[in-house]
C-alpha positions in Angstrom: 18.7 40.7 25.0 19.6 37.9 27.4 19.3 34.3 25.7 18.4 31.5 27.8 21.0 29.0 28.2 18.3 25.8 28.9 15.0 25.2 26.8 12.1 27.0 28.7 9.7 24.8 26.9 8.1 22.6 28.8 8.7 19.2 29.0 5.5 16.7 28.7 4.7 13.7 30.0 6.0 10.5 27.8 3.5 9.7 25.3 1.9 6.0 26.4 -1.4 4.3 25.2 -2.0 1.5 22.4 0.1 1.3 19.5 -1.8 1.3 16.0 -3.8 -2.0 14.6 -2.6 -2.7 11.5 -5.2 -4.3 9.5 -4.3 -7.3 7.7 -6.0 -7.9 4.3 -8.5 -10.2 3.8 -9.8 -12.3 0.8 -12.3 -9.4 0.3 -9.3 -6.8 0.9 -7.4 -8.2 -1.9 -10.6 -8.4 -4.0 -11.4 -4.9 -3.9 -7.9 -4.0 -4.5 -7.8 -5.7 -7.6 -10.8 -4.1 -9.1 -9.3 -0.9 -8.3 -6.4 -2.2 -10.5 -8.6 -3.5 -13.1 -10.1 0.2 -13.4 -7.0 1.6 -13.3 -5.5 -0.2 -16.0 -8.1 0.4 -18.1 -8.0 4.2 -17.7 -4.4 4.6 -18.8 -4.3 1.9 -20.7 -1.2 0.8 -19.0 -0.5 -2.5 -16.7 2.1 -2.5 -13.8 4.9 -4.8 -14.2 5.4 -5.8 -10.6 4.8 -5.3 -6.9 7.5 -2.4 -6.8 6.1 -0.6 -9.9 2.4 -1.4 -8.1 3.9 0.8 -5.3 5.3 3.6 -7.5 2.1 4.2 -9.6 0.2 7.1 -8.4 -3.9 6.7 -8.9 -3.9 3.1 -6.8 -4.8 2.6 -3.5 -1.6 1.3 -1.3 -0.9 -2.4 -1.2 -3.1 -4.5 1.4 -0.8 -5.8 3.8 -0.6 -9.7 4.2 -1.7 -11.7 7.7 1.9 -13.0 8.9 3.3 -16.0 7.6 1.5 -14.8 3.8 3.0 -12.6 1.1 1.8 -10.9 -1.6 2.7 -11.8 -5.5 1.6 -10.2 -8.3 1.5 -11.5 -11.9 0.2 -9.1 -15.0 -1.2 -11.9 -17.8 -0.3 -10.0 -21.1 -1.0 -11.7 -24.3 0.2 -9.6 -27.5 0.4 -6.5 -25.3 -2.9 -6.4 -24.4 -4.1 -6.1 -20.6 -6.0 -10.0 -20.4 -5.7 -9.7 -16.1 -3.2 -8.0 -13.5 -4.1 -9.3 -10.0 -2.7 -9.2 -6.7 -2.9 -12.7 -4.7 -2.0 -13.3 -1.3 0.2 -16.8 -1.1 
């Protein structure tokens, strides 16, 4: 059995066209998002620390993504270990 010595698959045009919109959050984005977290929260009974252990958490929807220029900050509002409010604000 002869093996070819150059790749005999065909080679196809370079891919061109618009690159992907991201969508930036807005101030109804962010709402949303937080009563997701709300709901999750309550289900497990359990409030993120932070915007890393936000990402980690399996059950939330992904973080919205800030317009340039804006970042995102997150600060859980615990009092005696109770979940008060955990929202996501875009600065």
């Amino acid at each position: 059995m002869a093996v070819p010595t150059q790749s005999t698959a065909p080679v196809g045009e370079p891919v061109t066209g618009v690159a992907p919109v991201t969508k930036y959050a807005t101030a109804e984005d962010i709402e949303a998002y937080n009563k997701a977290l709300y709901e999750y929260c309550y289900r497990v009974s359990d409030i993120p620390t932070d915007l890393e252990d936000l990402k980690r958490r399996r059950g939330l929807p992904p973080l919205p993504v800030p317009p340039a220029g804006r970042r995102l900050s997150y600060r859980p509002d615990l009092k005696n270990m109770e979940i008060r409010t955990a929202v996501v604000r875009m600065e």
